[in-house]
C-alpha positions as CSV (number, residue, x, y, z in Angstrom):
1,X,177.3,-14.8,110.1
2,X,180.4,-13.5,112.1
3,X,182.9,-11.6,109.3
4,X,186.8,-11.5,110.1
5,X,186.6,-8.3,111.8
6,X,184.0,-9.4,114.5
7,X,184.2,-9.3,118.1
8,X,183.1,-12.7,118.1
9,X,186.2,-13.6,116.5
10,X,188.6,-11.3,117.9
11,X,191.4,-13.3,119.3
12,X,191.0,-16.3,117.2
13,X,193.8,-16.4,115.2
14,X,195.9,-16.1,118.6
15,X,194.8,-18.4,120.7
16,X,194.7,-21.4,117.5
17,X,198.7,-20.3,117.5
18,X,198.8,-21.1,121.3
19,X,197.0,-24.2,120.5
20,X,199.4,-24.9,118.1
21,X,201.6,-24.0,120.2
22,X,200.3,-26.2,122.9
23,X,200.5,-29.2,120.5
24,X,204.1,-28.8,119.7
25,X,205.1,-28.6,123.6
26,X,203.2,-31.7,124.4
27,X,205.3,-33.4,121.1
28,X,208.3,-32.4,122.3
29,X,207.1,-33.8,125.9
30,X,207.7,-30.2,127.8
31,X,204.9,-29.3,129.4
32,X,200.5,-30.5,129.1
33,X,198.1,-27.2,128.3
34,X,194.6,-27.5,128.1
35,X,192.4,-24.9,126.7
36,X,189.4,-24.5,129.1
37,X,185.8,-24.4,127.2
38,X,183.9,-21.3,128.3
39,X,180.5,-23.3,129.9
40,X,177.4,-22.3,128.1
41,X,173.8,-23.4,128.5
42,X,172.1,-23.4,125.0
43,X,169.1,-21.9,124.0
44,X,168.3,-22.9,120.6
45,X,169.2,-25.2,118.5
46,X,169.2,-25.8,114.8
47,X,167.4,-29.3,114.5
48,X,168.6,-29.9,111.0
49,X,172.4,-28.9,111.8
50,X,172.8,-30.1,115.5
51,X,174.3,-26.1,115.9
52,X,173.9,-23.9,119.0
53,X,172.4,-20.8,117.5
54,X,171.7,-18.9,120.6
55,X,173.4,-19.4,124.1
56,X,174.1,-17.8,127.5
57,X,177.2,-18.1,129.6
58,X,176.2,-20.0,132.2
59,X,178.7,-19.2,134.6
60,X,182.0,-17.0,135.2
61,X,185.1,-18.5,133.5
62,X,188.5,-18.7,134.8
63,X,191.6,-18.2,132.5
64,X,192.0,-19.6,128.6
65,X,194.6,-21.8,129.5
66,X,195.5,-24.5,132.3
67,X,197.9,-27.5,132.9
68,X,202.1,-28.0,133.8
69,X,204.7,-27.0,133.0
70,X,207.6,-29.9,133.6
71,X,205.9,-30.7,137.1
72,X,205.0,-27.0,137.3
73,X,201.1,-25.7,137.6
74,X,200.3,-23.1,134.9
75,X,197.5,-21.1,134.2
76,X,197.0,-18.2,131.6
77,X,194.8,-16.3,129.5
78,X,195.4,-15.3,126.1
79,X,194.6,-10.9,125.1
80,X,195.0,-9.6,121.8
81,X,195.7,-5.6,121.7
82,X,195.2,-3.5,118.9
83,X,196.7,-0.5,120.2
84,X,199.8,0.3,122.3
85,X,197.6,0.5,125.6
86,X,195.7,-2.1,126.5
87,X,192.5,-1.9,129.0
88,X,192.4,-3.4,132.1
89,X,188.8,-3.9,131.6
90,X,189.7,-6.9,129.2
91,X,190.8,-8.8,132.5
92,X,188.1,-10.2,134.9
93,X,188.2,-9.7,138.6
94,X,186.7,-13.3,138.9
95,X,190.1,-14.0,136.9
96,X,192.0,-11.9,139.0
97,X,191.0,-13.5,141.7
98,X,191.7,-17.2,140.3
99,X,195.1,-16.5,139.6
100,X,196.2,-14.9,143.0
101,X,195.0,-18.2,144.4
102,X,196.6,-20.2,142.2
103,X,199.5,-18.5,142.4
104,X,199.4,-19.3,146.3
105,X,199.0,-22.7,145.5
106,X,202.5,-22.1,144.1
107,X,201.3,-22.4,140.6
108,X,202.5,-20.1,138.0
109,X,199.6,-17.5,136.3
110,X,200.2,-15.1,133.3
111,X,198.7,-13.6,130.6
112,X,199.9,-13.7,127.0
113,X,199.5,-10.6,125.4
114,X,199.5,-10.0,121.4
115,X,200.0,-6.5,120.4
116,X,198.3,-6.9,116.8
117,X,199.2,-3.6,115.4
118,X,203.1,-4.7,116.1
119,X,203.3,-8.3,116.1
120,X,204.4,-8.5,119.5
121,X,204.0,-11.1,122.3
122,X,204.0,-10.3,125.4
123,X,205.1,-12.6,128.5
124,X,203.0,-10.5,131.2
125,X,203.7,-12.4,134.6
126,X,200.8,-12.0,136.9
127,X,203.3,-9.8,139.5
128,X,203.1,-7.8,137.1
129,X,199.0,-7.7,135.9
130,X,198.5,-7.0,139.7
131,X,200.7,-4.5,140.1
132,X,198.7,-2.8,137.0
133,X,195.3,-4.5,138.9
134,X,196.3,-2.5,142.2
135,X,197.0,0.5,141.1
136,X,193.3,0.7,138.7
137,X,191.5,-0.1,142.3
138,X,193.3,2.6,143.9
139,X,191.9,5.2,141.1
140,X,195.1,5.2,139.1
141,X,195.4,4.3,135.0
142,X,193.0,1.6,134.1
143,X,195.0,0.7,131.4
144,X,198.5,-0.2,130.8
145,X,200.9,1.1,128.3
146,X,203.4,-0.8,125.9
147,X,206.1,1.5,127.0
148,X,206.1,0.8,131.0
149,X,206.2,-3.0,130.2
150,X,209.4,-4.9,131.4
151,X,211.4,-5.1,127.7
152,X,212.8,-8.7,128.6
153,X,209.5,-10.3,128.8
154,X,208.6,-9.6,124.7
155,X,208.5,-12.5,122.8
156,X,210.9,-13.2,120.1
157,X,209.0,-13.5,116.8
158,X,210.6,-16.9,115.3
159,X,213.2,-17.3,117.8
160,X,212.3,-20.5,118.6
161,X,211.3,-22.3,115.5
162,X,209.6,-25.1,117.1
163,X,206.5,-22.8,118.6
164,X,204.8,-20.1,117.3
165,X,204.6,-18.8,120.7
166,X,207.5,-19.5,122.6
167,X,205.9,-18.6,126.4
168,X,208.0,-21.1,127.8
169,X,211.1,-18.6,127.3
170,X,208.6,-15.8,129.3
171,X,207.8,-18.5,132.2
172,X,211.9,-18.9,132.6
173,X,213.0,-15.7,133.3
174,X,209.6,-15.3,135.4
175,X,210.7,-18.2,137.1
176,X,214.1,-17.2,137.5
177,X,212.8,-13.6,138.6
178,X,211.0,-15.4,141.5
179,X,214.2,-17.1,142.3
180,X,216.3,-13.8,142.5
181,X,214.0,-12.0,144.8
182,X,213.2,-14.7,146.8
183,X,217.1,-15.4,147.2
């Protein structure tokens, strides 16, 4: 049996707030998330209970997260951190790679980052991810520190009391970012 402090569970607790979150966005008729099921083939299963006990991923996933945003396409994944510096090797190339596209499809990818240790979110735009991406591939840093991120893009804690995650407020300015340097 998986105990609290399991990798199995890592991340849990975060991504049921997004749900949550989720939830409450739909209710107030915002935007329409859907958390994408990781696709497993099962192996064996407990005949008494009905329960997978033993699967295999049966192919590569794309992000946690997928749906609109007030007409907008979103996409994101959901990282916890327990440290100040979190390792690239937590994001996917295959992942990579779906939200570039997606993002040429005029869609809008991110990640939401929880720093655990601090009780931080993090808004990290996908302009942003690649730039870390790029410069990893090209032998630099294969992590990123808290401390180089873009200050504006944290997350306030209870700011908005109808969401536990408030990544709509991260999507604006990202949003209005685009705007500025397109403009």
């Amino acid at each position: 049996m998986s105990t609290w402090n399991s990798r199995g569970l890592r991340g849990s607790t975060f991504e049921e707030m997004i749900n949550r979150t989720n939830e409450r966005y739909l209710e107030l008729g915002v935007a329409l998330i859907q958390k994408i099921p990781t696709p497993i083939t099962p192996i064996e299963i407990d005949k008494a209970t009905r329960h997978i006990t033993l699967a295999y991923f049966d192919q590569k996933s794309t992000v946690d997260y997928i749906g609109a945003v007030q007409g907008i396409p979103v996409c994101f994944d959901a990282k916890e951190c327990a440290s100040d510096t979190f390792a690239l090797q937590n994001v996917h190339p295959h992942q990579v790679a779906f939200m570039e596209n997606f993002e040429r499809q005029d869609g809008v990818a991110f990640i939401l980052l929880f720093y655990s240790q601090r009780d931080l979110f993090y808004y990290v735009p996908f302009r942003i991810l690649k730039y870390f991406w790029d410069r990893a591939e090209a032998g630099g840093r294969k992590s990123f520190r808290l401390d180089e991120m873009d200050m504006r893009y944290f997350l306030p804690m209870g700011g908005d009391r109808q969401v536990l995650v408030p990544y709509l407020e991260g999507m604006k300015l990202d949003l209005t970012d685009r705007e500025d340097k397109e403009g």
